[in-house]
Legacy VTK file of the C-alpha trace (Angstrom):
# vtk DataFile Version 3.0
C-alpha trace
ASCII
DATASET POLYDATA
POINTS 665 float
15.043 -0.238 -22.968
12.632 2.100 -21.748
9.431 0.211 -22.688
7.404 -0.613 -18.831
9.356 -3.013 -16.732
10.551 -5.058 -20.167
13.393 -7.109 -19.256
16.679 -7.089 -21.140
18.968 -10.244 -20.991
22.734 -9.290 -20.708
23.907 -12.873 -22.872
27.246 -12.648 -21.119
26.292 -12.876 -17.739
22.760 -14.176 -18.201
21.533 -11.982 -15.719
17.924 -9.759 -16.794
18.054 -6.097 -15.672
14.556 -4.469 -15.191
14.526 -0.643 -16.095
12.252 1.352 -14.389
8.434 1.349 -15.716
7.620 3.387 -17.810
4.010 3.658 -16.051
5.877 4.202 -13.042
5.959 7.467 -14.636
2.951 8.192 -15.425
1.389 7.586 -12.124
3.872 9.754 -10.376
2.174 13.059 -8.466
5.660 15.127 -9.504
8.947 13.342 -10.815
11.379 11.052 -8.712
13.880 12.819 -6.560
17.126 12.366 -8.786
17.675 10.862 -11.724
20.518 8.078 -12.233
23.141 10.450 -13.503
22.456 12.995 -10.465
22.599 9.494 -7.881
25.966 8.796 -9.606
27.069 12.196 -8.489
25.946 12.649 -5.934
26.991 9.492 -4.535
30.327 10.384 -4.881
30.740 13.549 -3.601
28.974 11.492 -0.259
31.902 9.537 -0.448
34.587 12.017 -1.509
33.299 15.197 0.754
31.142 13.471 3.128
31.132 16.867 5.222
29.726 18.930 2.511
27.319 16.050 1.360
26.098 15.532 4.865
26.258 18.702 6.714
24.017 19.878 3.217
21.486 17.469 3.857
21.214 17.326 7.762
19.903 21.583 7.213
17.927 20.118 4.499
15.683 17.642 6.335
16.206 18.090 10.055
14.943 21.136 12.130
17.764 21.803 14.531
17.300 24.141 17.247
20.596 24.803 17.621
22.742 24.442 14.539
26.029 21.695 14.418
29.262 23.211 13.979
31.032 19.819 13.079
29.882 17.480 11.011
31.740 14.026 11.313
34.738 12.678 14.154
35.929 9.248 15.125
36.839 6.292 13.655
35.987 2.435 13.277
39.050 1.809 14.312
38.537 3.485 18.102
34.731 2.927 17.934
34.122 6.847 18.727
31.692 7.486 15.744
29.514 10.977 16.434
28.094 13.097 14.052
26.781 16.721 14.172
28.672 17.582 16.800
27.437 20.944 18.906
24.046 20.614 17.035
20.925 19.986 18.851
17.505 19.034 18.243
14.357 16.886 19.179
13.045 13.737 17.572
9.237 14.218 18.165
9.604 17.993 17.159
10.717 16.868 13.909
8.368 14.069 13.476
5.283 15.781 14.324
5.384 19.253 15.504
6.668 20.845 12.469
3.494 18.808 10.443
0.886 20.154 13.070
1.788 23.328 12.976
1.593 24.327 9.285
-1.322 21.612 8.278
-2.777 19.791 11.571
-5.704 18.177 9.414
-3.163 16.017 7.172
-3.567 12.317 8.484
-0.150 10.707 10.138
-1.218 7.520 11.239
-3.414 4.792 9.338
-4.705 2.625 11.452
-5.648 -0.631 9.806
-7.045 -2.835 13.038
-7.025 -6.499 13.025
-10.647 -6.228 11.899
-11.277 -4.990 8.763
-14.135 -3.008 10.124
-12.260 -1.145 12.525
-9.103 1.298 12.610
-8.957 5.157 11.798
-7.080 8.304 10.767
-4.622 9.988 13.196
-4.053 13.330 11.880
-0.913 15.305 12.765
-2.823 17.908 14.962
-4.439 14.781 17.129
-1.248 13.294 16.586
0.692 16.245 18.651
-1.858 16.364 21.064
-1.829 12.524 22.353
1.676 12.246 22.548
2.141 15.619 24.486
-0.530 14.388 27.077
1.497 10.731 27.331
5.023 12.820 27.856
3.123 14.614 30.699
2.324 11.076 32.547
5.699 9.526 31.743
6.977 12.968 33.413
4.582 12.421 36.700
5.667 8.679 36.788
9.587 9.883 37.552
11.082 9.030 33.488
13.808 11.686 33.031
16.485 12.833 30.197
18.133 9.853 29.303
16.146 6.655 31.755
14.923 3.884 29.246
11.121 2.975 29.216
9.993 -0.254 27.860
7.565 -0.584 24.951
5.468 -3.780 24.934
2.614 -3.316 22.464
0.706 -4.894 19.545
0.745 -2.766 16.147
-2.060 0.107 17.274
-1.308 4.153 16.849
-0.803 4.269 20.740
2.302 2.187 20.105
3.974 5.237 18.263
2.369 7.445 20.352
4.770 5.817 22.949
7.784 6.208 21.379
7.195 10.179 20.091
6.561 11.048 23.975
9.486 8.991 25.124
11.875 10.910 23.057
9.925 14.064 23.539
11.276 13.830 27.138
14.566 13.025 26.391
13.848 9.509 27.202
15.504 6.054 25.402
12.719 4.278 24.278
13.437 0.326 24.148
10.246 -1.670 22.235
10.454 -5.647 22.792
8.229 -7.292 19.781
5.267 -8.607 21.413
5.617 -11.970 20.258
8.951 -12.293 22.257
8.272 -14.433 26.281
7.886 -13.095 29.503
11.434 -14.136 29.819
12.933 -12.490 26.765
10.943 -9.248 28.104
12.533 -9.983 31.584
15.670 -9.852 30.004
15.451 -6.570 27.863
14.182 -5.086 30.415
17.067 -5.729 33.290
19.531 -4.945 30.821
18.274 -1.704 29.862
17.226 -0.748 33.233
13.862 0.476 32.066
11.822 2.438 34.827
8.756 2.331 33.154
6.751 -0.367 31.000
3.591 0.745 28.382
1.608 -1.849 27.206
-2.312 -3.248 26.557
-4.244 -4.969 28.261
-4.049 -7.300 25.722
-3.435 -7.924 22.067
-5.199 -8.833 18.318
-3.254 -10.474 15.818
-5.086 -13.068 12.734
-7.879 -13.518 14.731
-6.493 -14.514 18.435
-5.972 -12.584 21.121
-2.359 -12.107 22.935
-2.331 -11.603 26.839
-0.117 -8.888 26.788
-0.404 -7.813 30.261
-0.365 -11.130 32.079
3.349 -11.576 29.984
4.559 -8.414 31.365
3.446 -9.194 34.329
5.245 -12.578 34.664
8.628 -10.757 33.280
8.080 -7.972 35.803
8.254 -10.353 38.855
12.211 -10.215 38.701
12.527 -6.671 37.407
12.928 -4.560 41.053
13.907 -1.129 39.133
9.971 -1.020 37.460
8.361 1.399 39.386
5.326 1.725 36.738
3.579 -0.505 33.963
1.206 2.046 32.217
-1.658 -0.298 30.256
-3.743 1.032 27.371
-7.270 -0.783 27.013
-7.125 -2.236 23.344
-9.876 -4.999 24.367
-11.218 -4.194 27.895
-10.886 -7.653 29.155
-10.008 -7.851 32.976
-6.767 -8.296 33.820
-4.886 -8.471 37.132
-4.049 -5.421 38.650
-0.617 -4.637 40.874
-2.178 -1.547 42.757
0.288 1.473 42.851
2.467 0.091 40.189
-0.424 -0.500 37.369
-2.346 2.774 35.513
-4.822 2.846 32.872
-3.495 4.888 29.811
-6.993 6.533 29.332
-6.959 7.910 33.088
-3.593 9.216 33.151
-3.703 10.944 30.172
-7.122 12.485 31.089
-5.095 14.427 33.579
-2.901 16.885 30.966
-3.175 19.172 28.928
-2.748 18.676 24.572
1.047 20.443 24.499
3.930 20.353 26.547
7.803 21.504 25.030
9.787 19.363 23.436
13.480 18.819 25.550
16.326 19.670 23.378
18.899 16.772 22.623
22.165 16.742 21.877
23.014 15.165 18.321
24.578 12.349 20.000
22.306 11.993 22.851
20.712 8.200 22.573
17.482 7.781 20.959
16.701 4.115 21.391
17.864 1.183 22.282
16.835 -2.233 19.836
18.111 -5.669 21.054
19.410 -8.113 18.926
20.288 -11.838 19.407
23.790 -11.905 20.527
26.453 -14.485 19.581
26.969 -15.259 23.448
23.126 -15.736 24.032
23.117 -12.612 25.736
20.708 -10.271 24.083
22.691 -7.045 22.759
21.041 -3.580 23.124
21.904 -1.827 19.882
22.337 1.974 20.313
20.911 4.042 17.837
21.534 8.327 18.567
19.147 11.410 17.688
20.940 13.076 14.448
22.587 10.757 12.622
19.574 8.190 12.631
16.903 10.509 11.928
18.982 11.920 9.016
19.579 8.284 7.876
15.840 7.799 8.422
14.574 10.827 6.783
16.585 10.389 3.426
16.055 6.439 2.561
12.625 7.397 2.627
12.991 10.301 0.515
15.091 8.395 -2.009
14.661 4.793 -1.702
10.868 5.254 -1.392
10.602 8.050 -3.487
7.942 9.756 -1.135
6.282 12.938 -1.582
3.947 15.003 -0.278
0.157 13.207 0.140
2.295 9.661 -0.341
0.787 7.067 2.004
3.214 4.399 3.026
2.445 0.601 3.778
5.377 -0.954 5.898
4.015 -4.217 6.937
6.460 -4.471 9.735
5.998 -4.673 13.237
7.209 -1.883 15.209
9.227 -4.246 17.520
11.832 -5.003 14.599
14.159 -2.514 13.085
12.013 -2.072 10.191
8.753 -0.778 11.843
11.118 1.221 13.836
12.913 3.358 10.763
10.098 3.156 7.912
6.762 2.159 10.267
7.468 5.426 12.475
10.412 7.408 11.630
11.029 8.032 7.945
7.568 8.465 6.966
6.509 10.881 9.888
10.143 13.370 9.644
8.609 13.781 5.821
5.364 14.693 6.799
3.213 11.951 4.689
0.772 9.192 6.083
2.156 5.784 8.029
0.132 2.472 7.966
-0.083 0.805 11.327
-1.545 -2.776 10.471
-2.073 -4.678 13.603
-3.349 -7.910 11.553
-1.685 -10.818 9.459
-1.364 -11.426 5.793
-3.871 -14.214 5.799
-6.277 -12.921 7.883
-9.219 -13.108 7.533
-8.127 -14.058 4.255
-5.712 -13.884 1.910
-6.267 -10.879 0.012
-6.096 -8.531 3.656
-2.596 -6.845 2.039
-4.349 -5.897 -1.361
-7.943 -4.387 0.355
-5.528 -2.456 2.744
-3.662 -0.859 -0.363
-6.664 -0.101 -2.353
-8.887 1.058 0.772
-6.798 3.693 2.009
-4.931 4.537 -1.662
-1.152 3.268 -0.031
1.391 4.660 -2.598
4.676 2.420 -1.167
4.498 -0.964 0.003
6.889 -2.557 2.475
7.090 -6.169 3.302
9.671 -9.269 3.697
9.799 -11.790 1.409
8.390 -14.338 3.933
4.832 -13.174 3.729
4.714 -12.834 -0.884
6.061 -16.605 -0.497
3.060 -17.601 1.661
1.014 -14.999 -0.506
2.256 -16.529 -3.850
1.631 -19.971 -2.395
-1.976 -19.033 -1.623
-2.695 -18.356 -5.558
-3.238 -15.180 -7.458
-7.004 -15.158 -7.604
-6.357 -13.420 -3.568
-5.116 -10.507 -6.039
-8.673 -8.980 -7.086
-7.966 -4.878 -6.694
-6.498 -2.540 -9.172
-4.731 -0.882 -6.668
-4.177 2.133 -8.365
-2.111 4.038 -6.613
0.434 1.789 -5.469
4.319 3.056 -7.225
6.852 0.892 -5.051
7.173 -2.449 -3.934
9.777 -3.033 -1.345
11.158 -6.058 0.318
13.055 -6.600 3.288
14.701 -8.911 5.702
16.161 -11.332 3.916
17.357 -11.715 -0.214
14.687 -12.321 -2.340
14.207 -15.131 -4.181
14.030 -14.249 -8.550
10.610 -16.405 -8.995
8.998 -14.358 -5.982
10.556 -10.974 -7.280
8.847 -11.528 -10.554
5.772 -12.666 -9.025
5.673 -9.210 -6.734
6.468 -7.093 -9.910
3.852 -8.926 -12.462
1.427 -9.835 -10.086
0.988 -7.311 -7.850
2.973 -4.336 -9.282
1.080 -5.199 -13.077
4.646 -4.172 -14.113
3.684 -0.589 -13.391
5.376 -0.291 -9.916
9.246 -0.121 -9.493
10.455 -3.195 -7.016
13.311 -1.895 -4.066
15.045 -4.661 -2.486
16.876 -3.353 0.426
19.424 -4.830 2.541
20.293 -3.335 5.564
20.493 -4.230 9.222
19.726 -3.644 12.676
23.067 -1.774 13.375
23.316 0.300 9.418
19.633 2.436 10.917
18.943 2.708 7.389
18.959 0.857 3.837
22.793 0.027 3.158
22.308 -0.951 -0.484
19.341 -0.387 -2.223
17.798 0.518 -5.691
16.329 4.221 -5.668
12.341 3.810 -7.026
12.349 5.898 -9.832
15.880 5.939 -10.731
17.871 2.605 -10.526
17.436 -0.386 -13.364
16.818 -3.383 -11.180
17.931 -7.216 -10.998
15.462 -9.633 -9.140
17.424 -10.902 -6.234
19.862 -7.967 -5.976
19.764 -5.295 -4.054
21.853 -3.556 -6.418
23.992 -0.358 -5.830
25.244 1.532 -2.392
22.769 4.206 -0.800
24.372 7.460 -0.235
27.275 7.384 2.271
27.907 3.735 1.995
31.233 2.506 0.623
30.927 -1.455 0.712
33.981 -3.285 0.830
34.049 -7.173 -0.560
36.394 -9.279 1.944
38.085 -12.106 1.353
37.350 -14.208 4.342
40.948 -16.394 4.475
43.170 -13.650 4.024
41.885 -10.609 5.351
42.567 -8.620 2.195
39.715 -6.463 0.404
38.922 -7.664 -3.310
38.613 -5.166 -5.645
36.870 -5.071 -9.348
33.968 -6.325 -9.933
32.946 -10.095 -10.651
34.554 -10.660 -7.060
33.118 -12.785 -3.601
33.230 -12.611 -0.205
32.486 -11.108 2.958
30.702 -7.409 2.912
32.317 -5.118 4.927
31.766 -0.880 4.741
34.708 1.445 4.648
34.180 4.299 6.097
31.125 5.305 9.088
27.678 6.778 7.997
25.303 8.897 9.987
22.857 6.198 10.991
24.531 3.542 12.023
24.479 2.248 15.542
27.444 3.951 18.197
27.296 1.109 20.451
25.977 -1.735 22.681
24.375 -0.445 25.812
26.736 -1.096 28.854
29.091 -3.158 26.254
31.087 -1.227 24.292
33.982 -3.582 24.054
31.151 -6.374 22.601
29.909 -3.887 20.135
34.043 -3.373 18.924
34.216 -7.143 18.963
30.844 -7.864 16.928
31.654 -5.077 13.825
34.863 -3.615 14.329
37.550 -6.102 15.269
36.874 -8.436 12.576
38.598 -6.583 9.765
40.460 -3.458 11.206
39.662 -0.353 9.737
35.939 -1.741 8.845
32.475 -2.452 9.643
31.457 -6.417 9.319
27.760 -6.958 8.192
28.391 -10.430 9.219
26.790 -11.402 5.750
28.196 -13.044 2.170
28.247 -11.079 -0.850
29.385 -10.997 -4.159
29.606 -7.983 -6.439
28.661 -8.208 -10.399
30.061 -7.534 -13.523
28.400 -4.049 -13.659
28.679 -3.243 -9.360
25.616 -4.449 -8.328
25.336 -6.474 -5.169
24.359 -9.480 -4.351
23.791 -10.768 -0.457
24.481 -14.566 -0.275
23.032 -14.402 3.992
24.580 -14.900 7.102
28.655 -16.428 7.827
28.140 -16.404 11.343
26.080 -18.352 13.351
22.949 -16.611 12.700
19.405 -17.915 11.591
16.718 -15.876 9.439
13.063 -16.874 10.121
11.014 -15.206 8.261
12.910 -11.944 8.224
14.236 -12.231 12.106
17.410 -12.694 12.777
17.824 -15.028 16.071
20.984 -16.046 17.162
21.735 -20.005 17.455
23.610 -19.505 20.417
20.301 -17.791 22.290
17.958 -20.679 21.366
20.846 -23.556 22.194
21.079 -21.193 25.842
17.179 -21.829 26.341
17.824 -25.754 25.616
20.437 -26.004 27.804
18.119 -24.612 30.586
16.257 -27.677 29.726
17.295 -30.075 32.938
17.650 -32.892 30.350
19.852 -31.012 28.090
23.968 -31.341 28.112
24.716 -29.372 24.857
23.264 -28.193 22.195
23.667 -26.870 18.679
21.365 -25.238 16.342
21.683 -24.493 12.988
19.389 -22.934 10.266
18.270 -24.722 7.164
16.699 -23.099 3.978
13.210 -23.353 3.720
10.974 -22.485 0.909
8.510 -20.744 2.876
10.392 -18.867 5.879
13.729 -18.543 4.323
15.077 -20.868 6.750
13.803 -23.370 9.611
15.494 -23.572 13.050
16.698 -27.588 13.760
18.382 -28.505 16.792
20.648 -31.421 17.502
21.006 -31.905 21.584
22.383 -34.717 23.612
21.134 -35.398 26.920
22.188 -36.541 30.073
22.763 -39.713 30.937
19.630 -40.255 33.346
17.193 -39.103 30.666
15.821 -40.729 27.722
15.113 -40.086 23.584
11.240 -40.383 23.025
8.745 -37.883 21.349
7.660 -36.238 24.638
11.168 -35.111 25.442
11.879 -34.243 22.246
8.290 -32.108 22.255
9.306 -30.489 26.037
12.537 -29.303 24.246
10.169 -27.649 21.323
8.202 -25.930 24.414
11.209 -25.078 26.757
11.977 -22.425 23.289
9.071 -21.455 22.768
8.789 -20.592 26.549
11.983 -19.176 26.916
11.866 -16.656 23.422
9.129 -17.164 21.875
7.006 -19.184 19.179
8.857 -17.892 16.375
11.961 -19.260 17.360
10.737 -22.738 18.312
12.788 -25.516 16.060
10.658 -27.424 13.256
13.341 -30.212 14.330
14.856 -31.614 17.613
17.382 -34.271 16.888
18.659 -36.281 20.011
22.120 -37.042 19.285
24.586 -39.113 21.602
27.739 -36.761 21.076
28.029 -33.412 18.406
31.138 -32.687 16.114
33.502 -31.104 17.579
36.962 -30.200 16.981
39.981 -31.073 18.849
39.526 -27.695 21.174
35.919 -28.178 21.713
34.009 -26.357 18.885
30.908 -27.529 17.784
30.858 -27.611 13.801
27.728 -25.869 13.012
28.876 -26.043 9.328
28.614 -30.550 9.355
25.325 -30.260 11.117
23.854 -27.554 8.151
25.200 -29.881 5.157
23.618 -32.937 6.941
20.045 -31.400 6.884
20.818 -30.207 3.464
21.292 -33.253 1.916
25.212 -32.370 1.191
26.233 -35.629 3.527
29.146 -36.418 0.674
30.089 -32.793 1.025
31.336 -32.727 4.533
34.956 -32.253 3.999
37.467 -33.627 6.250
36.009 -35.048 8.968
39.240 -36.699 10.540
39.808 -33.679 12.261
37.332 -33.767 14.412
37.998 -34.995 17.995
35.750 -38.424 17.159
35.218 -38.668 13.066
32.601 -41.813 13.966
30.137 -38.782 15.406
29.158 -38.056 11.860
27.793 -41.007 10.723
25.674 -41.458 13.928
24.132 -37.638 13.565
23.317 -38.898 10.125
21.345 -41.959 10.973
19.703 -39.867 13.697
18.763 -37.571 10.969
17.217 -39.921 8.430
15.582 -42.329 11.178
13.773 -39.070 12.433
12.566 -37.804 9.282
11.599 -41.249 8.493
8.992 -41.328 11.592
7.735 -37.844 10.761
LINES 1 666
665 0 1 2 3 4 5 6 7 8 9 10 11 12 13 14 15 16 17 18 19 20 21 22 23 24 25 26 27 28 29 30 31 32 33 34 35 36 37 38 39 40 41 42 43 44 45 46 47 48 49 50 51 52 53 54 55 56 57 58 59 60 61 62 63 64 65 66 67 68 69 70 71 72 73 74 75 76 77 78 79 80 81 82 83 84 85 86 87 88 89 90 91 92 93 94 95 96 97 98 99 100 101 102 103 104 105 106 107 108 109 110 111 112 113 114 115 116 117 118 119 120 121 122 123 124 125 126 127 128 129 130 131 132 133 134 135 136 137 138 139 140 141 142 143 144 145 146 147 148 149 150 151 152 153 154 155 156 157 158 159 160 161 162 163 164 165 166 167 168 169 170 171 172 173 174 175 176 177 178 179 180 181 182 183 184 185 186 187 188 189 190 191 192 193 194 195 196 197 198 199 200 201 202 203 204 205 206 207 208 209 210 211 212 213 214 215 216 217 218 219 220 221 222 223 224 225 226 227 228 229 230 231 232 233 234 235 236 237 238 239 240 241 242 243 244 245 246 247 248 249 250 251 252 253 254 255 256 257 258 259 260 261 262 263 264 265 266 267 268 269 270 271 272 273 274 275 276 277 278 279 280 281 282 283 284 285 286 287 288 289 290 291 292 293 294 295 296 297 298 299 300 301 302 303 304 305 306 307 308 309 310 311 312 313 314 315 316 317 318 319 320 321 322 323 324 325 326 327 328 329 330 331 332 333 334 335 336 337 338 339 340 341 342 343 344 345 346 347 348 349 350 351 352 353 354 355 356 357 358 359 360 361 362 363 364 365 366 367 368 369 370 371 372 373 374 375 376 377 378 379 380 381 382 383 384 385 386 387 388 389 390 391 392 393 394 395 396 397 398 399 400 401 402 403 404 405 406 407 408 409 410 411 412 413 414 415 416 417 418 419 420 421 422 423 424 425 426 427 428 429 430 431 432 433 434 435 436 437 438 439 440 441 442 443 444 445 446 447 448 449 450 451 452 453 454 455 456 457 458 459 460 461 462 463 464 465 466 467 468 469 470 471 472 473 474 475 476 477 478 479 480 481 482 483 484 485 486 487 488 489 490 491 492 493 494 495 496 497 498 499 500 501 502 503 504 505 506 507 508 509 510 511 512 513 514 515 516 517 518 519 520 521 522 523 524 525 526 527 528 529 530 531 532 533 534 535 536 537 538 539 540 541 542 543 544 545 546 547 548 549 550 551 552 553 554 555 556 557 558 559 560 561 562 563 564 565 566 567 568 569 570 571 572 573 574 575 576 577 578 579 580 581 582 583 584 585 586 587 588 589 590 591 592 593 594 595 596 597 598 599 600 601 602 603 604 605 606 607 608 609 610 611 612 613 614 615 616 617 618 619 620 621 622 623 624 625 626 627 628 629 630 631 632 633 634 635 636 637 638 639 640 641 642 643 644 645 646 647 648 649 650 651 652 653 654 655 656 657 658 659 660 661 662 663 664
């Protein structure tokens, strides 16, 4: 069972286990981290004596300036999670400065530009020096311990620069993906109360160029608390100019000197702030703190990734999502070894870009969601023409991955050499929740297989309340008991942040997702129970995209729902009816497409609009998402009981709707 990534079919279950390759081995610069036998152990004394597990490993990886005393208090059950208590520290210290000082010529930052014939190395030394001038400007501009500043930037080395001289300060960085509106920014950036902006001039993404500035600039028009909008020239194309409030990141920096001190934080102090699409359509700012995430962070990499000194690691994730945030920025740079920044797209300018990044700069793990192998797979293997030699892990993320794309990744583009991590973990966990260990855990395509360190999952039956226990069981996956990385709050919410994870199921945190466990404790994530759609890896909330239809002055309600999709994971389809004075024709239906994309952004835009005279709706008024998803499915004799609903006769119209639209398609 030990021969290179040979499957073994267990007949009971039917399900094929990969072992770990046996050439993973041999192209290994040392020998993984732990074995399977030591993870075994070692996951349960995290889970037995999570104060000596923790407390060991927090002296192991962090720097702290001034050592914690206590290592864990609070509960789910109060929502008063801290960790490290007394201890404190700096993020940017332990990201770079500690690098710099004992090897400043070891490169930090890859820079992989949306050109293939431009980008460059960012060593740790440079590196130090950048982001000590940038904390000296944010200093001048008025950003103090603890004020938010907004990050609005395509994928470029100045965009991490950003956030290591935020929380060199003692500042809360908040990054809004730049594909997200004017609006969306608007909104992030009221909420957080962000004094300060940083972003380009404008951006480069497959080929086109995104007019950063001008969409800050439009958001910024209802934000009163802004005082500054720094801009760093990525093109040099002219853009207007708000004098006083507007500075060029290459003056400003100009002014300072290449080191400043690093402000010491508390463990607990906030770190960042991420925002999420909220059930009520009110985007949530998820609170991540110093410690507990950086230790989170710091050991995923270690041990999911396997990385080790001269690694180079590919996360093709954009820094505005909670993966470029933890393994773009974080987790690479607190263990010293190289980051790729990639500021292009899969398919540009064609469709082997992924591949000549890996074998140009020698990347050792690659990171990406299953979204972009589908399109990749799609595109045909000839696109795979490098050796890449050095490449040992494959990882996925965002969403489950499908088996036939997990095999493709592994034969295709791992040659059955490289070990293939599927993670699952969210926004809120900081850090991979369940994941296989590269080097160390036999694999399943489409699971993400056994708890990371720390994490006690918990399968839920949804009717009852009750926790299943054993294996071969389904249901809702909850954790037991809190872990160092997860989130502590929602900013200026907390009672929102109790009600989204903690209410649900007293005594535990709700992922919001299905799972099922196997016969031999692996896990399997089934996707999202609540009303929550994945595009290509995002998670947007249905009631944020029905809250920009409604805005629509056509619109009366609205309901959205997600439907699988072979290449995105899932599509976003509205059904809306409209007031009486307006009409159904392709136009409207076309200004409802727009009035999304306007309002959040192209991404979320629906493939479908469906003008419907009246939704179903139960007797008190709820909308049943759940009809509208087995409509689109195809599951129309699968509805259930529909005599519930407040008018049963609703059904049957949505239906025609739906086949008379796809019909004129």
């Amino acid at each position: 069972m030990s021969e290179g990534g040979v499957p073994v079919v267990s007949e009971a279950h039917n399900v094929v286990t990969y072992q770990v390759p046996s050439k993973y081995y041999e192209k290994h610069p040392a020998q993984p981290h732990l074995t399977l036998e030591e993870y075994k152990v070692q996951y349960r004394e995290s889970i037995e004596d999570p104060d000596k597990f923790w407390g060991e490993k927090a002296r192991e990886l962090l720097h702290w300036d001034i050592p914690f005393q206590t290592v864990r208090n609070g509960s789910f059950e109060h929502g008063d999670i801290s960790w490290f208590l007394e201890g404190r520290l700096n993020a940017c210290y332990n990201c770079v400065d500690r690098h710099a000082f004992k090897d400043p010529g070891r490169p930090a930052i890859i820079y992989e530009a949306d050109e293939p014939s431009e980008g460059r190395v960012i060593t740790y030394g440079e590196l130090l020096r950048e982001v000590c001038k940038l904390a000296f400007v944010l200093r001048q501009m008025g950003v103090r311990k603890g004020d938010t500043v907004a990050i609005y930037m395509p994928m470029i080395p100045e965009a991490l620069v950003a956030f290591l001289a935020i929380v060199r300060i003692g500042a809360v960085h908040s990054v809004v993906f730049a594909g997200f509106s004017a609006e969306s920014l608007r909104d992030r950036v009221l909420d957080a109360r962000s004094k300060v902006v940083i972003t380009t001039d404008e951006g480069k993404r497959g080929g086109k160029v995104i007019g950063t500035k001008r969409i800050v600039d439009d958001a910024l028009k209802q934000c009163p608390e802004v005082k500054n909008v720094l801009v760093y020239r990525r093109t040099g194309s002219e853009v207007p100019w708000t004098q006083g409030r507007d500075y060029w990141w290459h003056e400003e920096v100009n002014k300072y000197p290449g080191y400043c001190a690093p402000t010491l934080m508390d463990s607990e102090d906030p770190l960042f702030l991420l925002y999420t699409s909220g059930s009520t359509g009110k985007p949530k700012g998820v609170m991540h703190t110093t410690a507990g995430y950086l230790l989170g962070a710091a050991m995923t990499g270690k041990y999911t990734f396997d990385l080790h000194p001269g690694d180079k690691m590919g996360t093709a994730g954009d820094i505005g999502w909670i993966t470029g945030h933890t393994y773009v920025v974080y987790a690479p740079l607190l263990l010293g070894v190289s980051t790729l920044v990639f500021e292009g797209t899969p398919a540009y300018p064609d469709f082997s870009r992924y591949w000549d990044i890996i074998e140009k700069h020698g990347i050792t793990q690659f990171y990406v969601a299953p979204t972009a192998l589908r399109l990749l797979k799609r595109a045909g293997d000839h696109h795979i023409n490098k050796q890449m030699k050095t490449l040992r892990v494959l990882g996925s993320v965002g969403e489950p991955i499908a088996e036939d794309v997990w095999k493709w990744y592994h034969e295709k583009v791992g040659r059955e050499k490289c070990h293939v991590v599927d993670t699952y973990w969210q926004t809120e966990t900081g850090s991979h929740a369940i994941a296989p260990m590269a080097g160390v855990t036999p694999t399943k395509p489409g699971s993400a297989t056994l708890p990371f360190f720390g994490i006690e999952p918990a399968i839920i039956d949804p009717i009852s309340g009750d926790e299943l226990h054993g294996n071969d069981v389904e249901g809702v996956l909850a954790i037991k008991k809190p872990w160092p990385s997860m989130a502590r709050t929602v900013w200026a919410s907390h009672q929102r942040f109790m009600e989204a994870y903690l209410n649900d199921y007293k005594g535990y945190y709700f992922t919001g997702d299905g799972a099922g466990r196997d016969h031999e404790g692996y896990y399997w994530i089934r996707g999202r129970v609540d009303d929550v759609v994945n595009v290509s890896g995002h998670r947007l909330s249905t009631a944020e995209i029905e809250a920009a239809l409604i805005h629509h002055e056509a619109v009366a309600e609205a309901a959205v729902v997600g439907v699988a999709d072979e290449l995105t994971g899932q599509t976003v389809n509205a059904f809306v009816s409209l007031k009486d004075d307006f009409e159904n024709s392709s136009e409207m239906r076309k200004s409802l497409t727009l009035q999304v994309r306007k309002s959040i952004g192209p991404f979320a835009a629906p493939k479908a609009v469906y003008v419907v005279n009246d939704l179903p709706k139960t007797r008190s008024g709820k909308i049943m998402r759940r009809i509208l998803r087995k409509i689109l499915s195809g599951e129309e004799d699968q509805l259930g009981d529909t005599s519930t609903l407040s008018d049963p006769s609703v059904v049957d119209a949505i239906i025609k709707t739906v086949h008379e639209t796809s019909g004129s398609k």
